[in-house]
N, C-alpha and C positions, 0 to 999 in steps of 0.2 A: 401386271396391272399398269394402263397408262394413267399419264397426270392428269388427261381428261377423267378418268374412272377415279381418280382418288379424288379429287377435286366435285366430282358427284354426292360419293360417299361422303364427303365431310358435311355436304352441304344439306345432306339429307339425316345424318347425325345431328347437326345443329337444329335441326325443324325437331325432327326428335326431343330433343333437349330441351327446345322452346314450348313446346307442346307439353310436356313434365314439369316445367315450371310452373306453367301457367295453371296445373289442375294441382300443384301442392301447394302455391303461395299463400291459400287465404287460410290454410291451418301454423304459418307460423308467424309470432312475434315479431323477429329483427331481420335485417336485413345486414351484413356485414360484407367488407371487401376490403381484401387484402392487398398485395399485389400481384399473387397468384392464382389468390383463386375468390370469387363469390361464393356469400352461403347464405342460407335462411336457418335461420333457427330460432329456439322458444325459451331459450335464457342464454346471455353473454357475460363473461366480464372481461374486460379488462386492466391488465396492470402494468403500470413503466418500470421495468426493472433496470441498475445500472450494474453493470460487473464492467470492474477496471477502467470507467472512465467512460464505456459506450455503454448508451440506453439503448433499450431493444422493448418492443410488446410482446408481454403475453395474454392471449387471446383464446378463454377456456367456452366453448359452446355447448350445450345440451340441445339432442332431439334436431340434429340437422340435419340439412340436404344442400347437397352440395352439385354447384356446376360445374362438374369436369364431362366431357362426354366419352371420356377413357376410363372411367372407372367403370367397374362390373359392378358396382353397388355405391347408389350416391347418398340415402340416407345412415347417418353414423349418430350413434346414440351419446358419442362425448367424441370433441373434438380439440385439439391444442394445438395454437401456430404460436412459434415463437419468431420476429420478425424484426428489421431493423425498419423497415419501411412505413409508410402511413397506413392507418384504418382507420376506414370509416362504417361506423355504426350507426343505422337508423333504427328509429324503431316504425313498424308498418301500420299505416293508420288504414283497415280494407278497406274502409266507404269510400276510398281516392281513390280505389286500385278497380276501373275500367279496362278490363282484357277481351281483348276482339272473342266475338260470338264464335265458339264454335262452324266449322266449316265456310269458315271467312276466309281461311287460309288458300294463299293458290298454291 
């Protein structure tokens, strides 16, 4: 496989991807991001835990989906990160959420 042919593929993974998004966004709640990975999902919590001095998040999700385009399955019905990094948690208002019309795409 050349770096043109993989460099196809991913790009065609990612429309994939984007296209999955955009037909499950309007069934969930929150919007969450890690630093590895984006998720949607329909309840979050969050907690600062300290052990020996370093805080770290943890970060419990119900009924998500996640955007990895490596995974064989992106919806997960309970999800836990434990993280030192920042998250941020929206929660999703749909009446704002304007996603190009079907077959808009080039």
């Amino acid at each position: 496989m050349s770096a043109e042919d993989l460099e196809k593929y991913e790009a065609e993974m990612e429309l994939a991807m984007y296209r999955e998004y955009r037909d499950v966004v309007g069934i969930f709640k929150y919007v969450v991001e890690t630093d590895r990975r984006f998720y949607l999902c329909n309840a979050v919590d969050v907690k600062v835990r300290a052990d020996s001095g370093d805080a770290y998040f943890e970060v419990t999700m119900n009924d998500a989906w996640v955007w990895d385009m490596y995974r064989p399955a992106r919806f997960a019905k309970n999800v836990k990160v434990l993280t030192f990094k920042d998250v941020n948690v929206e929660e999703l208002n749909l009446s704002d959420i304007q996603l190009p019309r079907p077959g808009f795409e080039r």
